[in-house]
Structures are given as structure tokens and as C-alpha cells.
N, C-alpha and C positions, 0 to 999 in steps of 0.2 A: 409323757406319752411316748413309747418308742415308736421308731421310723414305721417300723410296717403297721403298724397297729393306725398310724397316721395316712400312712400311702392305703389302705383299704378305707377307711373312712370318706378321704379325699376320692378316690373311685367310686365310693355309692354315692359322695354328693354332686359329679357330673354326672353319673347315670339317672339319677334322680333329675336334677336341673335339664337333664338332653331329653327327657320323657322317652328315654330308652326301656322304662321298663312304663308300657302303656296298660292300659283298662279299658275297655269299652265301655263308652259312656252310657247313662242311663237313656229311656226312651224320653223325649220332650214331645207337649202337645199343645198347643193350644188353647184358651176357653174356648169349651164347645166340641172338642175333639174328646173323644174316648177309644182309647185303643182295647177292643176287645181280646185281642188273641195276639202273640207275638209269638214265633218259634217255628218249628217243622211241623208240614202236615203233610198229610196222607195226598196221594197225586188224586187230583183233581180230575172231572170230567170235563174235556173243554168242548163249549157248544158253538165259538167261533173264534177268528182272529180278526183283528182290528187294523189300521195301517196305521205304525208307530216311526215313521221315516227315520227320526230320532233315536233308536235303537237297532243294536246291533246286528239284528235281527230283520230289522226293518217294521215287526209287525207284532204285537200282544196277545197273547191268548184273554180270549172269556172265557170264565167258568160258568159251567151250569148252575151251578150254586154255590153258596161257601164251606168251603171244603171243612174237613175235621184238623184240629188239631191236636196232635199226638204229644210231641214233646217241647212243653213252652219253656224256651231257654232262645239264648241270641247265640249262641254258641252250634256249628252247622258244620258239618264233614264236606269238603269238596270230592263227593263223589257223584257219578253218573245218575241221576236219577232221584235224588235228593232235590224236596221241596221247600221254602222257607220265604217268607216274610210276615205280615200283618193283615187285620182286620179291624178298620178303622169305621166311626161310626159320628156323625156330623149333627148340632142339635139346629142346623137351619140349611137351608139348598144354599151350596155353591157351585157355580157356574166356570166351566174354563178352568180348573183346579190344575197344575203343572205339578208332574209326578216328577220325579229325577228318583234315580238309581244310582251313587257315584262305586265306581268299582275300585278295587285296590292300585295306584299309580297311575289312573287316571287325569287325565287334564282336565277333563267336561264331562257330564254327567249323562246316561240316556236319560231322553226325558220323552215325555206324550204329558197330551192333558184330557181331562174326563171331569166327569160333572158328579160333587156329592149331592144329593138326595136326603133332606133331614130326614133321621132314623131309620137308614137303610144299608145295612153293612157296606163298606168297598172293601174288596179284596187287592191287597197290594203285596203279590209273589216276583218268587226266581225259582223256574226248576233247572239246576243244570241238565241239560241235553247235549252240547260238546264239549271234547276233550279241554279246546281251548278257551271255555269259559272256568274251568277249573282254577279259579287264582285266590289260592290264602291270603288272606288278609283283612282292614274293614271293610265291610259291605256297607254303604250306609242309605236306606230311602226316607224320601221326604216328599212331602206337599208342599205345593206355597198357592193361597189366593194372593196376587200379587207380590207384594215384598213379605205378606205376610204368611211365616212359616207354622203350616197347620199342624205337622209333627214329623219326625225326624227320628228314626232306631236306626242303630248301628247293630251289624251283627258279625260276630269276630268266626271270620270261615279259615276252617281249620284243613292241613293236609286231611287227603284222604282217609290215610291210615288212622287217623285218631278218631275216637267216638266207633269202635266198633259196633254196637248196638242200635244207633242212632240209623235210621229209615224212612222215608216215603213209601213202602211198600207194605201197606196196613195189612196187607194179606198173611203176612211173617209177621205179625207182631199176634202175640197169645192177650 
């Protein structure tokens, strides 16, 4: 085997071994959890806001109801106004359920907690609204009743400029 033919080998296999060339993992859930809808949707009616101390924000929108979803992919443009997470659906009430959101470089996760309802959609979004939550990279949310993790998507947020097509603005979409 000649030298370079060996020095590129030897370089895919610590890019390979360093998980420098990553994937977004599959969605995980639960017995008992069903993820109806994953991906971008169309912006939402919110019919209040919550107090979420634990977020960056300090506070969660409600939605009036569950939104539509347009384009189910984990794959999400960071632009202004872009919609994106899940629609999860529980087959018994749990109580106290702890949301986390971990952002890209993040040390700690937002988190609030909320109560499923057997077989009653939860809605678990991000719309971007400022410049500074704009950060490529993974998004990941999850549930836990307890230690016990109810489900878990990642979703790989891409610069701006990529996905030119991609929208929350169902209005533009034919």
C-alpha cells in the first residue's frame, strides 16, 4: 500500500473513531409513547403563555390547538420564524412529565414540566423569534417521568441559508 493511499485511510479512520463525521440520531420513545408528527410546522395560534422560569425566555407559549405539520424531516433552517418540534401522544396520564430542550453547546437544558393526558396530543415546539437563538447545530428535546426517558428527537438545525424552501409560513406554501 503506498504512503498516501495509507495517510488517507489512516485520516477517515480518526475522523470516523472522533464522530467527526456525525448523524442525527433516530427519534427514541418509550412503551406507551407515540410520536405522531416530527418536523416543521406551520406557526401556530398561541392562546396563552405559561411561566417556564427554566427557559430562556422565562415563559412557553400554548397553542390553541395542534398545529399542521408541513414538512416532517429533523432537518430545520435557522431562520426568523421557523417552526419545529413534535407531537407526542401517551397511552396512560402522566403527571409532573419534565420537558428539557438541550441547545447546541449548551451545559443545561431548558426545561418546565407539564402533565400528559392518555390520548391527548402534547405539543412540544421552538419557533425561532430571536436573532440570538439562531445556533446550528443538534437541537435535542425530551420527556422524562422520572429517570424515565419518555422520548427524545434530535433535530440537526442548519444555517440559515440552507433549505431554501423550507417555511413556517403556510401562507407561501401552494
Amino acid at each position: 500500500m503506498n504512503v498516501y493511499l495509507r495517510r488517507w485511510l489512516s485520516g477517515l479512520l480518526i475522523v470516523l473513531a472522533t464522530g467527526a463525521v456525525a448523524e442525527t440520531p433516530a427519534p427514541v420513545t418509550a412503551p406507551g409513547i407515540e410520536l405522531q408528527s416530527i418536523g416543521i410546522y406551520c406557526r401556530p395560534e398561541i392562546e396563552a403563555t405559561e411561566v417556564a422560569p427554566d427557559t430562556a425566555l422565562g415563559y412557553i407559549n400554548l397553542m390553541a390547538a395542534p398545529p399542521e405539520f408541513v414538512f416532517r424531516q429533523t432537518e430545520v433552517p435557522a431562520r426568523l420564524g421557523v417552526s419545529f418540534g413534535i407531537l407526542a401522544v401517551a397511552d396512560r396520564d402522566i403527571p409532573n412529565v419534565r420537558v428539557l430542550t438541550w441547545k447546541p453547546g449548551a451545559t443545561s437544558p431548558e426545561s418546565w414540566t407539564t402533565d400528559f393526558l392518555a390520548g391527548e396530543p402534547k405539543m412540544r415546539g421552538f419557533v425561532f423569534e430571536y436573532e440570538n437563538e439562531l445556533i446550528p447545530g443538534p437541537w435535542r428535546m425530551e420527556a422524562f417521568d422520572g429517570d424515565t426517558r419518555l422520548y427524545s428527537v434530535t433535530f440537526d438545525v442548519l444555517p440559515g441559508t440552507e433549505l431554501p424552501g423550507v417555511t413556517s409560513d403556510c401562507n407561501l406554501l401552494s
